[in-house]
C-alpha positions, 0 to 999 in steps of 0.5 A: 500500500502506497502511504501519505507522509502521516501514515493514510493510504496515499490519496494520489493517482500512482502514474508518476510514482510507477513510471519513476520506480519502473525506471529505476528496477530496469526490468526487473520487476514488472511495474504496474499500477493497480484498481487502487490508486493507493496501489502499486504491484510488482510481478518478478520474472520467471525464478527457478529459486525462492531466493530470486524472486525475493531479491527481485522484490527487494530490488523493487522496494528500494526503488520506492524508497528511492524516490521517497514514496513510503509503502507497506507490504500490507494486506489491509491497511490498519487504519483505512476508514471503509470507503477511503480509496480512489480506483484508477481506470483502465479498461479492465478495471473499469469492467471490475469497477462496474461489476462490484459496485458497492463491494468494492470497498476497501484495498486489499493486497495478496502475496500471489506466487505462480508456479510452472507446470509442464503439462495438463496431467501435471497441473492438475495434480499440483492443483488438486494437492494445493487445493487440499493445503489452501487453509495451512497457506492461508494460516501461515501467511495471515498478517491483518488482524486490524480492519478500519482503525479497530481489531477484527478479531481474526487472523486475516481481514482481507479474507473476510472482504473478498468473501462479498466478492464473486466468484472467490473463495475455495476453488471447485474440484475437478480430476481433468483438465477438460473438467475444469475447462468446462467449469470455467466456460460455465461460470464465464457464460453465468457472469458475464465475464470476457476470460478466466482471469476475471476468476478469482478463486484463491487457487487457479489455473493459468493456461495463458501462463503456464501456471497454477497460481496461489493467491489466498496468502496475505501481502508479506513485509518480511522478505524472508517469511515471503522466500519461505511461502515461495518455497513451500508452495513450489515443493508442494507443487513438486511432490503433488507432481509425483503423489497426487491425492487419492480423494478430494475433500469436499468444498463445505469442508475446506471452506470450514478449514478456511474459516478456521484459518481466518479467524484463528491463524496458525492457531487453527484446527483443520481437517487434513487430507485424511479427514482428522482434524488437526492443528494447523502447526502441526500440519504446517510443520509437516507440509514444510518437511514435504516440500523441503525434500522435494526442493532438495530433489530439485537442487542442493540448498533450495530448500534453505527458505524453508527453514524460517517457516519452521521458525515462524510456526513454532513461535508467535505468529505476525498477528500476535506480533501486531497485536502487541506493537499497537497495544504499545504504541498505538495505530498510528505506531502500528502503521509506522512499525509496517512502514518500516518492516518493509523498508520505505519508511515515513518520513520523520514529523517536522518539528514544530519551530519555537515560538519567539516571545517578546519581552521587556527588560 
């Protein structure tokens, strides 16, 4: 999220501030605005290592706070009264815009990870493993516990917004890839909608690309935690490629593991692949060994990113952490505390100049 000096969402269209950034990352990053004008994304090139596409959003980060814009790798921003936003135009988000209508209330931000797959078969089966751990992702990325100034009690707010949206949420089942072409045309011909990119499921298939495409995890200030999910969503996507899941859960149930993730965080209980309900810590634990042994299958040290993710599951979690920075220090501190993690920091209050007094002697 693009900042104003104090801290609100940015109440300027973001051209000059993508075209200076651009500038600046040289192709590193695709650069582009977003239906937020207190908006900015950044889509790193084709990586084969965690590592690379973080170094490639390190790079981009620097370049804000280059040209002096404080931003926040945030989900929701902490303090954004409902309403507070202006939108951008162009001729998808105008398409967006007139879809939602009021829905449309509120920014929200996701760290989306895409991961290739050689073939149909492949991408199928990748998808229907990631499907399955969906509501562990959601958990393990869950940074907005605070919506509007207030604490929504939940993990993850952001969620909680894209709920009201259409066509999001726990992406349907389907066992072939004709089955989910079928699916897709279907829900396009119901909508309205020109392509599947106007799709949103936290999970969804990119044939234009190549990819399956995650998008149910939180923005990350921590580049470190960001390598981690990258990593782990990638060894998931590995190992599914030679296990696939026997059965499919069905949807009632991962929306149930989904809610649970979102109020609860890491400290949910979900129903696993098995049908047992188990503590998210637990399983992300295990999820974390699985695909750290299908990143070692790819190369020696890939699986390196993975090792703070273990960290961060046995410790406290980004919302308690949040939590305590604003009982300490206020929603305005909070906001200053994101501005920093992310590393373009709002610029020091001026001080007041002192008043001169006049006297006699």
């Amino acid at each position: 999220m693009l900042l104003h000096s104090d801290g609100a969402l940015s109440p300027r269209q973001p051209d000059e501030v993508v075209a200076a950034v651009r500038g600046l990352v040289d192709g590193t990053c695709a650069v582009t605005s977003e239906i937020f004008a207190a908006q900015m994304e950044f889509a790193t090139p084709v990586c084969s290592r965690a590592e690379e596409a973080v170094e490639a959003l390190a790079r981009c980060r620097g370049a804000l706070r280059a040209v002096g814009q404080p931003a926040a790798a945030v989900a929701v921003h902490p303090a954004a009264g409902l309403g507070d936003f202006r939108t951008t135009t162009s001729a998808r988000y105008d398409t967006i815009r007139a879809d939602l209508a009021g829905f449309l209330r509120t920014p929200t931000a996701a760290f989306q990870v895409h991961v290739g797959v050689p073939d149909q078969v492949t991408a199928v089966a990748a998808y229907r493993s990631l499907r399955h751990h969906l509501a562990v992702l959601r958990a393990l990325a869950a940074s907005s516990p605070h919506w509007h100034g207030r604490d929504s009690g939940l993990a993850c707010s952001r969620a909680a917004i894209l709920r009201s949206y259409p066509r999001t949420g726990v992406p349907p089942a389907f066992r072939s890839w004709a089955e989910y072409e079928c699916r897709t045309e279907a829900v396009l011909a119901a909508s309205g909608m020109p392509n599947h990119t106007y799709l949103w499921w936290d999970l969804r298939p990119r044939p234009d690309l190549g990819t399956l495409e995650v998008r149910i995890m939180d923005a990350q200030w921590s580049l470190v935690h960001a390598a981690g999910l990258v990593a782990l969503v990638q060894g998931l996507a590995a190992a599914a490629a030679d296990r696939p899941p026997r059965t499919d859960l069905p949807d009632a149930v991962l929306d149930e593991n989904d809610f649970q993730a979102v109020r609860h965080g890491l400290d949910a209980r979900v129903v696993d692949g098995d049908g047992r309900r188990r503590p998210v810590r637990e399983l992300a634990a295990e999820l974390v060994r699985d695909a750290a042994g299908a990143q070692r299958g790819l190369g020696a040290g890939r699986e390196e990113p993975l090792h703070g993710l273990l960290a961060a599951i046995a410790g406290q979690d980004e919302c308690g952490r949040q939590r305590r920075v604003r009982a300490d220090r206020g929603m305005g501190g909070l906001v200053v505390d994101l501005a920093d993690r992310t590393g373009t920091p709002l610029p020091a209050p001026t001080a007041p100049r002192p008043r001169m007094r006049a006297g006699v002697g």
